[in-house]
VOGU-3710 file (C-alpha; in Angstrom, 3 decimals, decimal comma):
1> xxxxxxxxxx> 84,762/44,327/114,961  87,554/45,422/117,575  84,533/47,749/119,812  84,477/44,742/122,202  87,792/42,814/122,442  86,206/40,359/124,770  84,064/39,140/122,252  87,663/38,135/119,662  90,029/35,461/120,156  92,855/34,346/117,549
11> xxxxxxxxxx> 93,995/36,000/114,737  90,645/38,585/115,056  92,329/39,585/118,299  95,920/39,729/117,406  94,813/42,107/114,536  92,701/44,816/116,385  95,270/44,565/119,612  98,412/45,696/116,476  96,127/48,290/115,926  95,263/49,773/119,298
21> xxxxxxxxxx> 96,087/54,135/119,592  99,286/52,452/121,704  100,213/50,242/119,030  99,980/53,387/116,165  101,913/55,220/118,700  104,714/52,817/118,190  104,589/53,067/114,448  104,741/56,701/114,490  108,099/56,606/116,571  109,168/53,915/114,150
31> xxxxxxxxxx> 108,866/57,053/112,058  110,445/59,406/114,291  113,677/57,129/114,199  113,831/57,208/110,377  113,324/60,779/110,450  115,827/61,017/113,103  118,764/59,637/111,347  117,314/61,255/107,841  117,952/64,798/109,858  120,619/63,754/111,493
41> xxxxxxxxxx> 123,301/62,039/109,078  123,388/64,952/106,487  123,668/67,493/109,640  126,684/65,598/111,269  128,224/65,223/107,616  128,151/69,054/107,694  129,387/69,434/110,835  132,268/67,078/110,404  132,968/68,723/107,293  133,461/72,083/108,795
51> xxxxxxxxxx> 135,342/70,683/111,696  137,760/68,679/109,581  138,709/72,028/107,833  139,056/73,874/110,794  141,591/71,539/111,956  143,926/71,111/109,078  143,436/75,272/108,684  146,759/76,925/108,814  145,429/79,691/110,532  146,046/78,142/114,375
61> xxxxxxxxxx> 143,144/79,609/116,508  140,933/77,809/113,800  142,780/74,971/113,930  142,546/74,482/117,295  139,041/75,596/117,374  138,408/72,744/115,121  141,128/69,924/116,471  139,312/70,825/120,263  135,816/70,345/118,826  137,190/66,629/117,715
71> xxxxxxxxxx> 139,209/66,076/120,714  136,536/67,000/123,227  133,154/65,396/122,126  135,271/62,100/121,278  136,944/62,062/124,626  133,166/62,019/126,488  131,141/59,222/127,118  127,767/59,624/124,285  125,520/59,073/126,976  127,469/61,775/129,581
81> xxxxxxxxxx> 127,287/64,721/126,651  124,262/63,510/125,514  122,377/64,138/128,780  124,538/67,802/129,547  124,593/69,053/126,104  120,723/68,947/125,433  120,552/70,691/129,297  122,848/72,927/128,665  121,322/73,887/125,170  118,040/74,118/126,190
91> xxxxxxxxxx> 118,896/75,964/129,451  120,785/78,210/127,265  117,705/78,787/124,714  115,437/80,504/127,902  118,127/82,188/128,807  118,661/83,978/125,372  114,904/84,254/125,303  114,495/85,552/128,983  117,000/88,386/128,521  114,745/89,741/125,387
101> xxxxxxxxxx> 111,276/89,235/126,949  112,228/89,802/130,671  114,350/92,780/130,946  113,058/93,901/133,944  113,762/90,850/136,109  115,595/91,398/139,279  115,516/88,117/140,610  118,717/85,738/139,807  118,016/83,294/137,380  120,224/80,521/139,254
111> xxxxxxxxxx> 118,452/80,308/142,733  120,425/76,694/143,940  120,273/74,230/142,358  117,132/75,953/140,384  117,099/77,323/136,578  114,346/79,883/136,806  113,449/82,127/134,176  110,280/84,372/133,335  107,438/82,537/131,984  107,287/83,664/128,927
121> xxxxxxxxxx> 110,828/82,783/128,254  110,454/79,094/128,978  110,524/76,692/125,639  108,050/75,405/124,920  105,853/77,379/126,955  103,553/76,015/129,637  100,255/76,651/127,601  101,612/74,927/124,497  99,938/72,119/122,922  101,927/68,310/123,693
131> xxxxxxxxxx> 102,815/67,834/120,062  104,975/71,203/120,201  106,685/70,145/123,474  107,279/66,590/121,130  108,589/68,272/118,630  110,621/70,701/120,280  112,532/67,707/122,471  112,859/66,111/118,790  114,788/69,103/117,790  116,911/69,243/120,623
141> xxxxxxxxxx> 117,484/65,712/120,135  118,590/65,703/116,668  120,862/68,711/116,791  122,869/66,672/120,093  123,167/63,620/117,651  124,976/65,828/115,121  126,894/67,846/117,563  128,697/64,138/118,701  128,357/62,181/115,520  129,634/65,106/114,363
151> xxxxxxxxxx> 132,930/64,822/115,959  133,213/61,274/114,758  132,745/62,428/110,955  135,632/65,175/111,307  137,945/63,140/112,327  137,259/60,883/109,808  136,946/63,364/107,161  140,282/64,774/108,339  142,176/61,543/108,009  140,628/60,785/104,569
161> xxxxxxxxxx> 142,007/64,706/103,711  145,402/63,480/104,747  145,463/60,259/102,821  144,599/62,096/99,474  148,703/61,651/97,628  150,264/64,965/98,215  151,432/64,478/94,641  148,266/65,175/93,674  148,022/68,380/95,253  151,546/69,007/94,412
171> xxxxxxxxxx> 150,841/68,722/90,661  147,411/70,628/90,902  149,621/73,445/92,574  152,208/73,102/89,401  149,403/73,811/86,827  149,185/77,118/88,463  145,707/76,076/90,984  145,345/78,786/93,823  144,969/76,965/97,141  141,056/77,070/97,209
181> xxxxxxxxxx> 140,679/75,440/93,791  143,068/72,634/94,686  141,043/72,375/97,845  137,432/72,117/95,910  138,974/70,550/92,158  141,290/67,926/94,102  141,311/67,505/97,477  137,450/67,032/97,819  136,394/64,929/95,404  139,069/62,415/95,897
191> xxxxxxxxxx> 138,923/62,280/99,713  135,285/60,612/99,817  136,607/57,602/98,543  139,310/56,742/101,928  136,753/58,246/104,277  133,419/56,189/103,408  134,575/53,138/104,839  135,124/55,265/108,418  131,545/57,031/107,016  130,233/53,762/106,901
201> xxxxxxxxxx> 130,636/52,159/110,639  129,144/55,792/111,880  126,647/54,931/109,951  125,765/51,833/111,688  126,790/53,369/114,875  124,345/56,171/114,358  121,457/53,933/113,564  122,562/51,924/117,009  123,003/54,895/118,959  119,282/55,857/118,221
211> xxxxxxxxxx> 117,874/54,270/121,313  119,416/57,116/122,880  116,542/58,818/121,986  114,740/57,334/125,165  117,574/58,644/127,312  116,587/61,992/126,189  113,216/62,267/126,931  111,662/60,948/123,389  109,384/58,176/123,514  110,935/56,293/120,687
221> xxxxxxxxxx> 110,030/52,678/119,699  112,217/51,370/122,807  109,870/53,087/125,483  107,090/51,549/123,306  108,422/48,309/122,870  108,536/48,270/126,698  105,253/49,788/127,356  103,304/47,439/125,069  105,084/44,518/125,983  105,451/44,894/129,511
231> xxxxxxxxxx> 102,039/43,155/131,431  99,661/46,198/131,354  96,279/46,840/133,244  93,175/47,493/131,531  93,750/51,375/131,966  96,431/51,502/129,347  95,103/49,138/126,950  91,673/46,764/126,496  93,989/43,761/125,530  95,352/42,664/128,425
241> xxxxxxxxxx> 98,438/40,030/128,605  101,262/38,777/129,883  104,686/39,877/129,761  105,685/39,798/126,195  108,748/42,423/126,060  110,796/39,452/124,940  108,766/39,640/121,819  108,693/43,547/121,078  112,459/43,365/121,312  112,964/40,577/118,911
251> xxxxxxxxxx> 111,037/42,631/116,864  113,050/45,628/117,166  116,650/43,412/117,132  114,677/42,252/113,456  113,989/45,490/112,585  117,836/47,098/113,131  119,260/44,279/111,580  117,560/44,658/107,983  118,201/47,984/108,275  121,578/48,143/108,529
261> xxxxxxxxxx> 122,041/45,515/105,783  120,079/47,600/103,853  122,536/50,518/105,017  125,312/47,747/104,173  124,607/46,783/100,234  123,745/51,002/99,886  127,071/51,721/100,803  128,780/49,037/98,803  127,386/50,668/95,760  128,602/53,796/96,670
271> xxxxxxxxxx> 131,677/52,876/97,277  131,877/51,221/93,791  130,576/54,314/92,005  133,421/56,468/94,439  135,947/53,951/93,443  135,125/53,995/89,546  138,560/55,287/87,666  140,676/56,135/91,111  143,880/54,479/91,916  142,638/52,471/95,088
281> xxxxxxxxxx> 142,044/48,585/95,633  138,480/49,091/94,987  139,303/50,682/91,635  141,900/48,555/90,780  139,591/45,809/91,744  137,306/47,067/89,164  139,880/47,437/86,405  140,552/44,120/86,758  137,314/42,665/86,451  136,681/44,944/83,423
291> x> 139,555/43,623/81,284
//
């Protein structure tokens, strides 16, 4: 039915134009978002957890390893590390890789304002197929979103340490608890509870910030929406029309507003499980309610 577009008008048309190659393009990168922030979120949870202990460490070149790692990535624009930090990372990946397969090289690797390295250093290499280079910018890509969001989550990870009652640790110390056990037994499990709601907005920031993904050389559903609804000539699609950008964004404004109140009722039942039995307002909310 869609072999000759020509001969379809109405809904006939509409149907076989949503599913054009360009048009399952865009639903794959709808995928590559998802999978984006499913890679991402856990990473920059780890990261922030890390950096949150290194900065409340009492051992200070840890400390200020980790309190630097905050201050630094929070003090630079996204889009400014964004666009050094996966240059600098991948320019840093041939480099590893040209001083193990080049040895031999006498010419300097900075030649101007040129990075040259060996060919068989360069990642991806020249002869690889495009879904490696795809892949390999998606990787990049997702390791830079949890190197900054990072950053956010230890800082908020580190405040939620501090607001834990030092009673608590205090008593846990009493009962004869080394420092590591009151770390893991005490401080941990009641910390989650003051740093989801700071968890939360990163959240929504993070879904937000994945547009970024365009900046950094990933054709994510923004380039599509733009590509597809920007007026095209019959080389990039046989379904010509007019300019109907206004349309692929509405549907992409549709799209990252049910999914963050998705995000939104997810995290208020987390928070009411986190809450269950502690001596916050949410709890006390709930003891209330239960008697």
């Amino acid at each position: 039915m869609c072999s000759d577009p020509d001969t379809l008008s109405g809904l006939s048309w509409l149907l076989c134009y949503l599913t054009t190659v360009k048009h399952l393009s865009l639903y794959w990168a709808l995928g590559t978002v998802l999978l984006l922030l499913a890679v991402t979120a856990p990473a920059a949870l780890l990261f922030g957890f890390f950096g949150a202990v290194a900065a409340r460490s009492h051992f200070p070149p840890l400390s200020w390893i980790g309190r630097g790692y905050i201050a630094i990535v929070r003090g630079v624009p996204d889009i400014a590390f964004f666009m050094f930090f996966v240059i600098a990372l991948d320019q840093g990946i041939e480099w590893v890789r040209h001083q193990i397969k080049c040895p031999d090289w006498d010419l300097p690797i900075r030649q101007g304002s040129d990075f040259l390295v060996c060919p068989q250093a360069k990642m991806p290499l020249s002869t690889s197929p495009q879904w490696v280079h795809e892949v390999y910018g998606f990787w990049i890509a997702a390791f830079t979103f949890a190197i900054v969001f990072g950053a956010f989550a230890a800082n908020v990870l580190y405040g939620a340490m501090r607001a834990v009652p030092h009673s608590q640790i205090e008593t846990a110390e009493a009962y004869g608890m080394s420092r590591r056990q009151t770390f893991w037994r005490v401080l941990v499990p009641q910390m989650w509870v003051f740093a989801l709601p700071g968890l939360s907005n990163l959240w929504m920031v993070l879904i937000k910030a994945t547009p970024l993904l365009f900046l950094l050389g990933v054709k994510d559903i923004v380039y599509w929406a733009r590509e597809l609804g920007g007026t095209k000539t019959p080389q990039f699609t046989d379904y010509p029309h007019g300019d109907w950008r206004m349309w692929y964004f509405f549907g992409l404004l549709v799209f990252y507003l049910l999914f963050t109140r998705v995000s939104e009722l997810a995290l208020d039942r987390i928070m009411a499980r986190l809450t269950r039995g502690q001596a916050t307002m949410g709890g006390e909310r709930q003891r209330k309610a239960a008697a």
